[in-house]
C-alpha positions in Angstrom: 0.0 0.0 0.0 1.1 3.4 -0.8 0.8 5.7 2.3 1.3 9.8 3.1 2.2 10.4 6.6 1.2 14.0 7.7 3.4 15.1 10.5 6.2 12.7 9.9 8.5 14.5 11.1 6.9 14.1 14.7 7.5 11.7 17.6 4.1 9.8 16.8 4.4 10.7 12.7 7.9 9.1 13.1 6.8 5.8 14.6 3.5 5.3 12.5 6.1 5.7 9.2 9.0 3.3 10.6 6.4 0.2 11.8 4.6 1.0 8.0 7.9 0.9 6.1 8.7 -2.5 8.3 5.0 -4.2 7.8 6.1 -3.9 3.5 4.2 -0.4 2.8 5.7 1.8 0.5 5.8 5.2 2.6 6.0 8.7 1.7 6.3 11.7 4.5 5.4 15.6 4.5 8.6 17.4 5.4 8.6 21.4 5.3 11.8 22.0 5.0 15.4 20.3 4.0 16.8 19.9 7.2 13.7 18.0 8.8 13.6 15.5 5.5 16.4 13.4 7.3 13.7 12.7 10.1 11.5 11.2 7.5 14.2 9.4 5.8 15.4 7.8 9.1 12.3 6.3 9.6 12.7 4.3 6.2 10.1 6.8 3.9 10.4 8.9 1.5 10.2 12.7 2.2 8.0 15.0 0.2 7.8 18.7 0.5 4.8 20.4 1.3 2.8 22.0 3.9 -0.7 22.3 5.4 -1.2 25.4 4.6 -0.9 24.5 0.7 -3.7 22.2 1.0 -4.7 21.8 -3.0 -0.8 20.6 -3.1 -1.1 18.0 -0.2 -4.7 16.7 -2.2 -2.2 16.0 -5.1 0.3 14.4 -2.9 -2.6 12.6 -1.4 -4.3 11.0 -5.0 -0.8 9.6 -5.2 -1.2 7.6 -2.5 -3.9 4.6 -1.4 -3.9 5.9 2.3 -3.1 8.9 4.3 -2.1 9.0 8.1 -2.6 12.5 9.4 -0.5 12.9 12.8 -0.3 16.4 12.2 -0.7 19.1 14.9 -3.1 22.3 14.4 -4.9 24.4 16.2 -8.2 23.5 16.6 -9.8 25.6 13.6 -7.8 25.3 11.0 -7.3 20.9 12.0 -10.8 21.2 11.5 -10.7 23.5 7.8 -7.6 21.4 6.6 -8.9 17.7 7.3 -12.2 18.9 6.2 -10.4 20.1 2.9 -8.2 17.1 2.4 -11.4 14.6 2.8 -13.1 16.4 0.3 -9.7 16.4 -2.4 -9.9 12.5 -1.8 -13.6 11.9 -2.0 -15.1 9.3 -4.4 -11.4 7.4 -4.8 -11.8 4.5 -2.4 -8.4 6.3 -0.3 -7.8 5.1 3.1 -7.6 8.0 5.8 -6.7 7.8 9.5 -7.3 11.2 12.0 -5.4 11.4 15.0 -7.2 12.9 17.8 -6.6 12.3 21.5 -8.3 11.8 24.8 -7.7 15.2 26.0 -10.9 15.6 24.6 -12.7 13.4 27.1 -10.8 14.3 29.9 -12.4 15.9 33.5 -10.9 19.0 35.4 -10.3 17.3 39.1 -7.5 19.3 40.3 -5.4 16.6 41.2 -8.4 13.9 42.2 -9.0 10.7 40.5 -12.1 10.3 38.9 -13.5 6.7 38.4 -15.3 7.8 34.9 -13.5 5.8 32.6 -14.7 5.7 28.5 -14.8 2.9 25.6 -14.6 4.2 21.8 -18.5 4.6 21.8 -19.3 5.6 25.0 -20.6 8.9 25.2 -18.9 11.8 27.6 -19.0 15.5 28.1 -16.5 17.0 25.7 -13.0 18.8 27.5 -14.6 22.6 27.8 -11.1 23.7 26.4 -10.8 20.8 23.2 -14.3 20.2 23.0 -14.4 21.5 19.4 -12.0 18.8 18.2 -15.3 16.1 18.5 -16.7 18.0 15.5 -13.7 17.2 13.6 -14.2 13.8 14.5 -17.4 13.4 13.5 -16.9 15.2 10.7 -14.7 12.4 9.7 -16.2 9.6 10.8 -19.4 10.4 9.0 -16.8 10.2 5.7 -16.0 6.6 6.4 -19.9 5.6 6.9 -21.0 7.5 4.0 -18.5 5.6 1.6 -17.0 8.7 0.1 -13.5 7.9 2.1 -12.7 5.0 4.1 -11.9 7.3 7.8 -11.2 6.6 10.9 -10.3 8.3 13.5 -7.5 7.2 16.3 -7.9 8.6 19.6 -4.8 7.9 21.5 -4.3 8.5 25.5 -0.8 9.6 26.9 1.4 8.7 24.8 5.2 7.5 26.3 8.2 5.3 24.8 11.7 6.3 23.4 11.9 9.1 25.7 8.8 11.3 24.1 6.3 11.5 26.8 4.9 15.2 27.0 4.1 14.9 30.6 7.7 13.3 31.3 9.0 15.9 29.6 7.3 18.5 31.5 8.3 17.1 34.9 12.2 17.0 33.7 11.8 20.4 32.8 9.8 21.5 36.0 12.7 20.0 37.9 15.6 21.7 36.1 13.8 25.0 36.7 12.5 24.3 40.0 14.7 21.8 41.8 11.9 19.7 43.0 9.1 18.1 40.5 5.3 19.5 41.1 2.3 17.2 40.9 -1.2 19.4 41.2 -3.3 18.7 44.5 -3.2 15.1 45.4 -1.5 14.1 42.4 -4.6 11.0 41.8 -5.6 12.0 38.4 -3.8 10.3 35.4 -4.1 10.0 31.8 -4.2 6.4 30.5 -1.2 5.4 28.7 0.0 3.5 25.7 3.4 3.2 24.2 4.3 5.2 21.2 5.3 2.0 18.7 2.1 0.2 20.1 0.2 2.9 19.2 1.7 2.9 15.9 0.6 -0.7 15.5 -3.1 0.3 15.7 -2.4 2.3 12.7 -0.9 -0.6 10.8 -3.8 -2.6 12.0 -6.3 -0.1 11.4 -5.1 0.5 7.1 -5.0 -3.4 6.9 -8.8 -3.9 8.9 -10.2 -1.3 10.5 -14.0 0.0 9.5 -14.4 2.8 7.8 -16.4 5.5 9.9 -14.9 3.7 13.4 -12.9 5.3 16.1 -9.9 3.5 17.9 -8.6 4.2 21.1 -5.3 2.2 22.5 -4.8 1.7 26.2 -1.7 -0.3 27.9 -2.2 1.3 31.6 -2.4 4.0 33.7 0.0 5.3 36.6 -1.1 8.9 38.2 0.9 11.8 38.2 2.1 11.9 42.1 3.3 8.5 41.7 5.0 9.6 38.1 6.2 13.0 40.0 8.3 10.9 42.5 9.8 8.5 40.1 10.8 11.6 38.2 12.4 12.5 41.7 13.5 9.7 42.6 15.8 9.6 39.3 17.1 12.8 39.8 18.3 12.8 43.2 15.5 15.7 44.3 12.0 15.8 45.9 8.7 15.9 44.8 5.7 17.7 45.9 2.2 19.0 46.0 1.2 22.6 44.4 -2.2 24.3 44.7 -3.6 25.4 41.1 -1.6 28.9 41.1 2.2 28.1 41.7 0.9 25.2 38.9 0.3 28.0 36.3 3.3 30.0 37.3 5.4 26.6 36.9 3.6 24.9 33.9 1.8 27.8 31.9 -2.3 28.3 32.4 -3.6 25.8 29.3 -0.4 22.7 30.3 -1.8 23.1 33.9 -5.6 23.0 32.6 -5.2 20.4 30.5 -2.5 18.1 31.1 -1.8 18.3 35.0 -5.5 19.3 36.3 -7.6 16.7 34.6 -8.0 13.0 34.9 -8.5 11.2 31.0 -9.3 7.6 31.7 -9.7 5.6 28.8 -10.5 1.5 27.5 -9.6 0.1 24.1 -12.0 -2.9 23.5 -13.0 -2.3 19.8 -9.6 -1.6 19.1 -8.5 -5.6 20.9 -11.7 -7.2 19.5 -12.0 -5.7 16.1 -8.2 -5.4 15.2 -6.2 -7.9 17.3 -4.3 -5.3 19.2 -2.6 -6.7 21.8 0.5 -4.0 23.2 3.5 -5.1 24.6 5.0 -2.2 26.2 3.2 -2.1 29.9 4.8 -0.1 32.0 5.5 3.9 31.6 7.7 3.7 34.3 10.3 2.0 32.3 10.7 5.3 30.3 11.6 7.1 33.4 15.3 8.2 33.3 15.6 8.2 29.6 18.7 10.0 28.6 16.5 12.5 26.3 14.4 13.6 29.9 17.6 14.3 31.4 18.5 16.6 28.6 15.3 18.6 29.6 16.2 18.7 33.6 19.6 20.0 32.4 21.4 17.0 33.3 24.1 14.9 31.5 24.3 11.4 31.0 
């Protein structure tokens, strides 16, 4: 199959192209400019230049392709105007396309709490009051996959961790090295489910070779809450961890990382995804990314 990664050249755009290029696909990736092709060739595909904002030239890219993996970041608008755009470049050609959302979208404000609500593919939820607009680009192209036109999908992955990527890793390494102690909001209960970047990339294989058009995927290995992540983070660097009200949060992690990543609690199950496409992942345990040379970079550390 001939597949266009948008936003190959990103931690999850990276690992969709390698495990396509090493299931036999022939794999092409959107690079903007020459020094960012070599991420897309070192994932084993084949960089093309273009940009989002050229969309009438990504609809040409994308007629020479069977399927298109879009793992690109926007804001909220224009993701919507742009995959609306590309869907309707690609209409009536039997192409394969995949959206990447994410469960931010379902995810509750707590402050730090843990919240029992946790929600399968189908299940309906009150939308994130800061995301919430990103369900109508789901919908948008989910309703392409049942209609025929396009055969869409949409991914929706939890926190995503492996190969030393994690955002909220990443932002308690950096908390650290500005802080000299790593912050966890309130009572530190509330978590994101989890899942390892190259099992979510499986999913996608999975999902190009028998996923139903119109479905949405979610892909769920476990779930560890941020005080418990806060003191491994600690624990590696030699330092402590502890509690911060909402403010000193904002002051450390910006207003819109605090509301969204280290406020809320996104719990999340996969079960379409295991019945439907025999995803089973084999990366358990975010924990073992904990320490990864690339998070002590961010801490200011050298290893």
């Amino acid at each position: 199959m001939r597949i266009l990664v948008l936003g190959a050249t990103g931690y999850l755009g990276s690992h969709v192209s390698k495990t396509l290029v090493t299931a036999g696909h022939d794999v092409s990736g959107l690079s903007r400019t020459a020094d960012r092709d070599a991420l897309v060739e070192a994932a084993g595909a084949r960089a093309l230049r273009g940009d989002l904002v050229d969309r009438d030239a990504v609809v040409d890219q994308m007629r020479g392709h069977d399927a298109t993996v879009y793992a690109a970041q926007l804001m909220l608008q224009d993701e919507f105007d742009a995959v609306g755009a590309l869907l309707r470049g690609v209409a009536g050609r039997g192409h394969s396309f995949l959206f990447t959302s994410g469960t931010g979208l379902l995810s509750q404000r707590t402050d730090g709490d843990w919240s029992e609500d946790s929600f399968a593919e189908d299940e309906p939820f009150v939308p994130s009051k800061y995301i919430g607009f990103r369900l109508v680009t789901e919908t948008m192209v989910r309703q392409a996959g049942s209609s025929g036109t396009v055969r869409a999908m949409v991914v929706r992955p939890p926190m995503i961790w492996g190969n030393g990527g994690c955002g909220h890793l990443r932002m308690f390494y950096t908390d650290a090295g500005r802080s000299g102690n790593v912050g966890y909001l309130g009572a530190g209960l509330n978590l994101y489910s989890n899942v390892h970047v190259e099992d979510l990339a499986q999913v996608y294989a999975l999902a190009l070779e028998r996923g139903t058009a119109g479905a949405l995927y979610h892909a769920v290995a476990g779930e560890v809450n941020h005080r418990t992540l806060a003191h491994a983070v600690a624990a590696d660097l030699g330092i402590a961890a502890r509690s911060v009200d909402f403010e000193e949060g904002v002051r450390r992690w910006g207003k819109f990382e605090t509301l969204l990543g280290m406020a809320t609690c996104s719990r999340s199950r996969s079960p379409r995804t295991r019945r439907e496409l025999g995803w089973a992942p084999r990366h358990l345990d975010v924990m073992a990314d904990v320490g990864h040379p690339a998070y002590h970079q961010m801490a200011g550390r050298s290893q």
